[in-house]
MDAnalysis code that builds the backbone (N, CA, C; Angstrom):
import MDAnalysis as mda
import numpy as np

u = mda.Universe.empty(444, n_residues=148, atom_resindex=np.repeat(np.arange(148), 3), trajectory=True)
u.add_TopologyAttr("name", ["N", "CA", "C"] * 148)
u.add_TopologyAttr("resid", np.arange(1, 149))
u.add_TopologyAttr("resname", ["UNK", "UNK", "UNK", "UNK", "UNK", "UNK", "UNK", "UNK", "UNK", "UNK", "UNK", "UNK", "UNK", "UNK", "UNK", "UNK", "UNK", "UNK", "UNK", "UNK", "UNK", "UNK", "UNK", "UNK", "UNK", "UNK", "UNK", "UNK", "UNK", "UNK", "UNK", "UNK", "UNK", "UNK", "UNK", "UNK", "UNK", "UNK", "UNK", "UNK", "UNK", "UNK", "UNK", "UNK", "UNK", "UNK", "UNK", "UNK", "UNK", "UNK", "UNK", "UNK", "UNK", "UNK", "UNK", "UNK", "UNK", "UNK", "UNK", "UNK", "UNK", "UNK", "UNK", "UNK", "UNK", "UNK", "UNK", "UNK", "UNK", "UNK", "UNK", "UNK", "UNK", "UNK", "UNK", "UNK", "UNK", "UNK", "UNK", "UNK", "UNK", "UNK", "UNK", "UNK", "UNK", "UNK", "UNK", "UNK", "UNK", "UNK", "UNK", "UNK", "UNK", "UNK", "UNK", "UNK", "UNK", "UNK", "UNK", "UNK", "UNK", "UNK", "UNK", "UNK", "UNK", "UNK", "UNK", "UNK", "UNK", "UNK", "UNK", "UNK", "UNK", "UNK", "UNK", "UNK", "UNK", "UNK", "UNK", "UNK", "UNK", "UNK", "UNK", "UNK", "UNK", "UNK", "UNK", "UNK", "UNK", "UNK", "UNK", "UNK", "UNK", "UNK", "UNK", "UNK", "UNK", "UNK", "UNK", "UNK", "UNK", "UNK", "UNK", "UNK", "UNK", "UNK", "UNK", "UNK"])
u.atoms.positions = np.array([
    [199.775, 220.830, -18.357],
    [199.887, 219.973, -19.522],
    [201.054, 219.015, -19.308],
    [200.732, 217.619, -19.525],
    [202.025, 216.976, -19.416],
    [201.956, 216.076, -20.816],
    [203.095, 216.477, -21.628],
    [204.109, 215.646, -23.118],
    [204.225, 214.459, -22.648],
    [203.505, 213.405, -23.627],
    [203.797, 212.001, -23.357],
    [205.126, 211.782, -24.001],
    [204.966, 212.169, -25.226],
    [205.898, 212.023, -27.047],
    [205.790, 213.542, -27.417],
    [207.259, 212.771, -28.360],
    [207.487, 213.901, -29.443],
    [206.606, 214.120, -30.297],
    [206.225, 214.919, -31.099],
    [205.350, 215.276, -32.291],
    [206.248, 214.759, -33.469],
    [207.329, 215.448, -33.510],
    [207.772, 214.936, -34.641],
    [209.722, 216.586, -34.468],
    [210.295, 216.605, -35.722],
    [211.201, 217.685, -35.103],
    [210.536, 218.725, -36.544],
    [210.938, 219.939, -36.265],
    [210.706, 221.115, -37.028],
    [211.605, 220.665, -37.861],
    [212.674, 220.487, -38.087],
    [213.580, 220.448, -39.444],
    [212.871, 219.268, -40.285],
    [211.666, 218.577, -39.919],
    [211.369, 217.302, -40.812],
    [209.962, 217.771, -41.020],
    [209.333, 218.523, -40.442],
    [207.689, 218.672, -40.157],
    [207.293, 219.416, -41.645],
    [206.631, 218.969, -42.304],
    [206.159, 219.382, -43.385],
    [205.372, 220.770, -42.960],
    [204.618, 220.907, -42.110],
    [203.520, 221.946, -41.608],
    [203.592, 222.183, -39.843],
    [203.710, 223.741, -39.895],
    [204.138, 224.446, -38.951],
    [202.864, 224.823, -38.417],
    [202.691, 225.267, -37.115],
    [201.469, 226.370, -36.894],
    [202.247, 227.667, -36.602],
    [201.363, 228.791, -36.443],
    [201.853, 230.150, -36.046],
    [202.427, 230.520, -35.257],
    [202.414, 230.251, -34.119],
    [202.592, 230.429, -33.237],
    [203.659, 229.429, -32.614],
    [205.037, 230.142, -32.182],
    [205.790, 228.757, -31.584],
    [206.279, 229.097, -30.375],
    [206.261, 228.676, -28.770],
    [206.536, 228.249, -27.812],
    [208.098, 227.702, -27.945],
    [208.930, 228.095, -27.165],
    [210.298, 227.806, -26.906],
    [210.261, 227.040, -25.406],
    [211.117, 225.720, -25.264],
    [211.108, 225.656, -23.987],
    [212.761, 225.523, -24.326],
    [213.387, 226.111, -23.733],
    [215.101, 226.288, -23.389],
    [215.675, 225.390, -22.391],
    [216.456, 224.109, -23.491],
    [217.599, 223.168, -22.152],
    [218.619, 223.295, -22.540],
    [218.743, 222.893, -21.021],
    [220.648, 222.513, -21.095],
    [220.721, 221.315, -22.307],
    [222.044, 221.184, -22.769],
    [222.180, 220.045, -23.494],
    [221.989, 218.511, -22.081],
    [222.507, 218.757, -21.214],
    [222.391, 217.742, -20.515],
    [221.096, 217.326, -20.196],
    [220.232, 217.906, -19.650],
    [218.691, 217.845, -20.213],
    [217.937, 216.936, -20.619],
    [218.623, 216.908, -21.886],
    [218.216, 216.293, -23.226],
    [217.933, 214.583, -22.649],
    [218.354, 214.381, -21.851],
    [218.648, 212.694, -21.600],
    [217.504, 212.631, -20.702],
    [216.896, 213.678, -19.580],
    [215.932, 213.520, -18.659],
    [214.458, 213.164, -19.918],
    [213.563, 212.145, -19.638],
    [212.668, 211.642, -19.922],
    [211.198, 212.179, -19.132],
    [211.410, 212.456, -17.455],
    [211.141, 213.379, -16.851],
    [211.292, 214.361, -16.273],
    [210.528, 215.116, -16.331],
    [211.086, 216.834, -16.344],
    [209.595, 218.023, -15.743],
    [210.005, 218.660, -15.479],
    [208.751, 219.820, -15.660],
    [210.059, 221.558, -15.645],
    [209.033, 221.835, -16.825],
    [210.064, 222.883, -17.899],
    [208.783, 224.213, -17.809],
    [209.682, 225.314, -18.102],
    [208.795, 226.519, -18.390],
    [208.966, 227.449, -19.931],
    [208.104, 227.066, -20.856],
    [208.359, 227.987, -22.067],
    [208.536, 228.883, -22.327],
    [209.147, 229.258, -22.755],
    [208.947, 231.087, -23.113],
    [207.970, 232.227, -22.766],
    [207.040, 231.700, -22.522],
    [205.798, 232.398, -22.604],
    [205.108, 232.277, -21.333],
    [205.902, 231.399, -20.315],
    [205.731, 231.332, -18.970],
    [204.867, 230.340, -18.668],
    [204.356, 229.198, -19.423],
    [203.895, 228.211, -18.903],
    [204.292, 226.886, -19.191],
    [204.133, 226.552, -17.856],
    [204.718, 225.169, -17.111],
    [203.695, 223.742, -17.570],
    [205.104, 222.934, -18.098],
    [204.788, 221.817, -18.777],
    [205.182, 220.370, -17.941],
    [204.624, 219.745, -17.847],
    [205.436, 218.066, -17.251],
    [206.549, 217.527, -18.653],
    [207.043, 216.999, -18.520],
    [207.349, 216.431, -19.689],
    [207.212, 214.738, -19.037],
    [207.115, 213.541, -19.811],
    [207.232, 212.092, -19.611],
    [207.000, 211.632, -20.597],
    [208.350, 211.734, -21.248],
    [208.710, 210.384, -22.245],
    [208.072, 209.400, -22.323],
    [207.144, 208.714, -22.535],
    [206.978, 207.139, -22.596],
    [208.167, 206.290, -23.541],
    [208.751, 206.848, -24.501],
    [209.187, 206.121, -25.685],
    [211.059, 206.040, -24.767],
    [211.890, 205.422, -25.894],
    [213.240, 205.187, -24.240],
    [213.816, 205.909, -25.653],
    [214.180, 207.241, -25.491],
    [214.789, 208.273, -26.633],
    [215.293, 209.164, -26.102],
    [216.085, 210.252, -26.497],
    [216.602, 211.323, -25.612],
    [215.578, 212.454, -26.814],
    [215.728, 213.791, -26.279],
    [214.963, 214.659, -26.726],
    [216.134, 214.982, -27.344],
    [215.498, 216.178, -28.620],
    [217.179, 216.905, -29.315],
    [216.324, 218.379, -29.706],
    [217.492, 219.308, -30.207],
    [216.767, 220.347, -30.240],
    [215.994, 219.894, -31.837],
    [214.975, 221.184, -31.252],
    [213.708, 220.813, -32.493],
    [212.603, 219.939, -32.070],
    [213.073, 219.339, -31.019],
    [211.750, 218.358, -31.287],
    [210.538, 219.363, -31.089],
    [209.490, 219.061, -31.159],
    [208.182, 219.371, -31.110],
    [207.354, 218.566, -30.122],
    [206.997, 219.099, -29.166],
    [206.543, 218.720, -28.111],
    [204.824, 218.648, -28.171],
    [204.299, 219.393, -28.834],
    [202.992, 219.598, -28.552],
    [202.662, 220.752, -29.975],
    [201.592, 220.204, -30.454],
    [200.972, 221.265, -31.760],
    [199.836, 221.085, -32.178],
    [199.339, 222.216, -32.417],
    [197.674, 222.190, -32.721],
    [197.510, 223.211, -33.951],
    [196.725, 223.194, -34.632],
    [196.660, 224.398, -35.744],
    [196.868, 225.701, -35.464],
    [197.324, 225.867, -33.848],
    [197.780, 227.588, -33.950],
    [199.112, 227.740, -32.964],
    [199.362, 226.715, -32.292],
    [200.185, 226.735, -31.262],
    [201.260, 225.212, -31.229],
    [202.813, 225.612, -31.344],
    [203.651, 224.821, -31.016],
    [204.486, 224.668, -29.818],
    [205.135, 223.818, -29.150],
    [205.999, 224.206, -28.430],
    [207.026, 223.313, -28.736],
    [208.513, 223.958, -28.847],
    [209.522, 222.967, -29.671],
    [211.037, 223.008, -28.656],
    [211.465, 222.216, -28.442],
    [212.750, 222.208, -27.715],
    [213.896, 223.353, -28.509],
    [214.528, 224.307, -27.125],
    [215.710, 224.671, -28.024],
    [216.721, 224.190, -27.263],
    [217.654, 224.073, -27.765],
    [219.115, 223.541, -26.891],
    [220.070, 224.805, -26.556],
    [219.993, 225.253, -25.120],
    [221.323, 226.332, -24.976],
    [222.590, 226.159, -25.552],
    [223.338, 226.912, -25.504],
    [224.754, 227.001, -26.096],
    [225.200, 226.570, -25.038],
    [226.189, 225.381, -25.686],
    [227.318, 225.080, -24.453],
    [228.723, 226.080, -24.379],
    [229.638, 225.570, -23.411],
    [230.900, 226.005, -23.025],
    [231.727, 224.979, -24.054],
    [231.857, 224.534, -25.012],
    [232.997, 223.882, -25.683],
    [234.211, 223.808, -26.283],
    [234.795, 222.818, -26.265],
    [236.791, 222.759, -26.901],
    [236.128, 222.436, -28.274],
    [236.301, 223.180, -29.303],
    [236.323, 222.693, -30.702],
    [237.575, 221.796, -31.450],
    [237.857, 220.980, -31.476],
    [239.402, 220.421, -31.273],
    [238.807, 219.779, -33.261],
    [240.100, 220.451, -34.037],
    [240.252, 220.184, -35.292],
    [241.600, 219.481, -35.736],
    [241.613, 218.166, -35.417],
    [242.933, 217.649, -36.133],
    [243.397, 217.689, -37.500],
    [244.470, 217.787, -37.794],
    [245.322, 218.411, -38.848],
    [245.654, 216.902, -39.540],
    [245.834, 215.875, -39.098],
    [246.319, 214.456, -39.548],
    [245.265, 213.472, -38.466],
    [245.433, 212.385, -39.447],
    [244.848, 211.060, -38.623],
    [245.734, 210.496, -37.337],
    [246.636, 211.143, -37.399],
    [247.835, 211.056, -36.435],
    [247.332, 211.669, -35.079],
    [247.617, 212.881, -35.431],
    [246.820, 213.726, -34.415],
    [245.373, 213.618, -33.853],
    [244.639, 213.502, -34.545],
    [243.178, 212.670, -33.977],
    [243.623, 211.359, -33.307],
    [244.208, 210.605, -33.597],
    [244.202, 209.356, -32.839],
    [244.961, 209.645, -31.620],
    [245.766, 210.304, -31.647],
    [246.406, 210.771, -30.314],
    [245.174, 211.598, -29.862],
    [244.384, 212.557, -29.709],
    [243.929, 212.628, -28.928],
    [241.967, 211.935, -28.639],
    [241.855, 211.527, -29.812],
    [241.028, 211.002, -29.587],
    [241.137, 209.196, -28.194],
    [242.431, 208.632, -28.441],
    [242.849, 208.150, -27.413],
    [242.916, 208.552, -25.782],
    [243.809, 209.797, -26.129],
    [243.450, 210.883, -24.766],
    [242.182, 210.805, -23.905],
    [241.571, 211.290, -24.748],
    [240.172, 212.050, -24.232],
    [239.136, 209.972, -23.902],
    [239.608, 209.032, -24.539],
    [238.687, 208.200, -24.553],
    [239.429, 207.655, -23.194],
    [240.520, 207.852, -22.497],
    [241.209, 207.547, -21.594],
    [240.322, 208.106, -20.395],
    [239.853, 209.288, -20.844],
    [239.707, 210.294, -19.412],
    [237.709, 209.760, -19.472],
    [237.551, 208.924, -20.181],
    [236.122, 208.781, -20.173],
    [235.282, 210.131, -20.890],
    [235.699, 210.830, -21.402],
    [235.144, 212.162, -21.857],
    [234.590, 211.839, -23.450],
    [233.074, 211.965, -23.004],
    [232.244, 212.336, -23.682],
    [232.810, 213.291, -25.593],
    [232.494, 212.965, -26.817],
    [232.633, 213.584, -27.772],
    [231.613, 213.469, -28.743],
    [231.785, 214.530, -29.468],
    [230.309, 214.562, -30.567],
    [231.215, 215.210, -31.949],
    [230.747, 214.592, -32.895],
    [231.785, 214.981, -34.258],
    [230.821, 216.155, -35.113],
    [231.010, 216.750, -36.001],
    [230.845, 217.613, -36.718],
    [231.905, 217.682, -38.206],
    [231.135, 217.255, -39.408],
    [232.090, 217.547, -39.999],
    [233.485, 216.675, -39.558],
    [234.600, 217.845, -39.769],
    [235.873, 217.133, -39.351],
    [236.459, 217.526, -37.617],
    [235.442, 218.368, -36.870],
    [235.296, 219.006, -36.114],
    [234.829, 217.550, -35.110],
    [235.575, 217.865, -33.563],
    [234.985, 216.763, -32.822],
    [234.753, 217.574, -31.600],
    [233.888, 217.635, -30.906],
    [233.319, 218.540, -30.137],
    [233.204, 217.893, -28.618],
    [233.717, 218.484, -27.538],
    [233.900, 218.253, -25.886],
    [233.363, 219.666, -25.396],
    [233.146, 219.064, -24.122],
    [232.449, 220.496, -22.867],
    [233.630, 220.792, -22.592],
    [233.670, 221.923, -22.760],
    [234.851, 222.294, -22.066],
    [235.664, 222.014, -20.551],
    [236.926, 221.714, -20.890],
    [237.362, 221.378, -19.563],
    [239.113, 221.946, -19.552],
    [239.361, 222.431, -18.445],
    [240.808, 223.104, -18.247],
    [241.661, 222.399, -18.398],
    [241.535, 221.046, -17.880],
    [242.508, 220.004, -18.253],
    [242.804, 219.592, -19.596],
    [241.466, 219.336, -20.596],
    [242.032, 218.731, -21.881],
    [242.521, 220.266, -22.250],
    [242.089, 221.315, -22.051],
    [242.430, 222.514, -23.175],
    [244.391, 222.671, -22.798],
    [244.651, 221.991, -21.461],
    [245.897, 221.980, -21.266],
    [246.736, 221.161, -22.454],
    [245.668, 219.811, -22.260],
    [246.553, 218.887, -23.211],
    [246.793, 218.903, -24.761],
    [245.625, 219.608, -24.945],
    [245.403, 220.315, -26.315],
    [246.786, 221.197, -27.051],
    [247.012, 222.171, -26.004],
    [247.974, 222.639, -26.095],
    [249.318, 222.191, -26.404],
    [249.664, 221.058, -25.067],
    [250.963, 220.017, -25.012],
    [251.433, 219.526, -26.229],
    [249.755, 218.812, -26.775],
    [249.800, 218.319, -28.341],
    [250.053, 218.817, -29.565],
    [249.652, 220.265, -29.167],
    [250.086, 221.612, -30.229],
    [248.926, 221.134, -31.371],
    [247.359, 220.313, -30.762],
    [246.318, 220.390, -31.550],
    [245.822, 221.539, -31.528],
    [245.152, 221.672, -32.892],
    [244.311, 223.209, -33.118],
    [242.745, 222.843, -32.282],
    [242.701, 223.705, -31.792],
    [241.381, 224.117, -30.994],
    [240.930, 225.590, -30.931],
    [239.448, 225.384, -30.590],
    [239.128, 226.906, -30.129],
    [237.842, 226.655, -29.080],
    [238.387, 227.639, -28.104],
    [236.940, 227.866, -27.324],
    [235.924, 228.381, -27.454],
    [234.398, 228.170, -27.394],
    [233.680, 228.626, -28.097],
    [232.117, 228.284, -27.422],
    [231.113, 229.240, -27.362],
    [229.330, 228.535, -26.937],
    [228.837, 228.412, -28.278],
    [228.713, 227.201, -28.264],
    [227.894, 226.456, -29.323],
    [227.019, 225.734, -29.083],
    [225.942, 225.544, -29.740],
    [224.638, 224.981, -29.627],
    [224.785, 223.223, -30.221],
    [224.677, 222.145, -29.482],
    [224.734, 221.039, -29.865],
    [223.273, 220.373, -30.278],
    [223.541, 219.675, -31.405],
    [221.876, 219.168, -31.616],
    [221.222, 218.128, -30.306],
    [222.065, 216.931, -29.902],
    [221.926, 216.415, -29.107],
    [222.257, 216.016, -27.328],
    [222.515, 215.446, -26.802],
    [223.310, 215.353, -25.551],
    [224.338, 214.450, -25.292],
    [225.500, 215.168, -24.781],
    [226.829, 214.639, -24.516],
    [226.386, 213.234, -23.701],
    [226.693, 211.834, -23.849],
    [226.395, 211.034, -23.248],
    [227.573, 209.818, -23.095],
    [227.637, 209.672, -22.101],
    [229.036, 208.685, -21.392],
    [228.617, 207.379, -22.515],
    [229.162, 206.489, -22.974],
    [229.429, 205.046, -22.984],
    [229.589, 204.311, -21.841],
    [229.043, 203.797, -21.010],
    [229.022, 202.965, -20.367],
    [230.131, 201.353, -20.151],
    [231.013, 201.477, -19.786],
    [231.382, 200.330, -19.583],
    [232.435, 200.174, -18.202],
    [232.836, 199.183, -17.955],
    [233.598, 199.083, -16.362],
    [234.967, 198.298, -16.948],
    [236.096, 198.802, -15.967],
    [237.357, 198.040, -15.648],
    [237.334, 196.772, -14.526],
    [236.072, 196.191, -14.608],
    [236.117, 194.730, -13.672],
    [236.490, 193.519, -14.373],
])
């Protein structure tokens, strides 16, 4: 079977079928358009995007009146980094935009893959953090731009 498109995501889908199929990614994943994945249940899917979207967990890949198969997103390795002042966020939100590193917000919560270096600087800063596997809805993705 090869997924052209999404169906639609389970948190929006008015009507479910019985039966649901797990296919398990990395968050990084999420950005591949092509793929070939194995569900839960041991069968092997193509995936090919036609549409230019990243996948997120939930989507719904494929459904028929008895059978779904829906993206789940593994738990990452992440720095939960909670600033205390706008002070402190801007200091390290500066930081981290220095080192090119990827962030995803939550709430007041701003969320990185874990890495030994910022959890160093974290520290230096005497920002509150915690380490933690957490499940992200979408995929960590660079901004693009150059120093030319």
């Amino acid at each position: 079977m090869i997924i052209e498109k999404v169906v639609g995501n389970v948190s929006t889908l008015g009507k479910r079928a019985p039966h649901v199929e797990c296919v398990y990614l990395e968050s990084d994943h999420l950005v591949k358009r092509i793929q070939r994945v194995v569900t839960d249940h041991g069968n092997e899917i193509g995936i090919r995007i036609k549409e230019n979207r990243d996948l997120v967990d939930g989507d719904v890949l494929y459904m028929d009146e008895k059978n779904m198969i829906v993206i789940s997103v593994k738990e990452d390795d992440l720095l939960t980094i909670m600033p205390t002042s706008i002070r402190q966020m801007g200091e390290i939100a500066h930081q981290l935009g220095n080192r090119h590193l990827p962030a995803q917000f939550e709430g007041n919560e701003m969320l990185v893959q874990y890495d030994y270096l910022v959890e160093e600087l974290l520290q230096q800063l005497e920002v509150p953090y915690k380490r933690e596997k957490r499940k992200v809805k979408k995929a960590f993705r660079h901004i693009g731009h150059s120093h030319d």
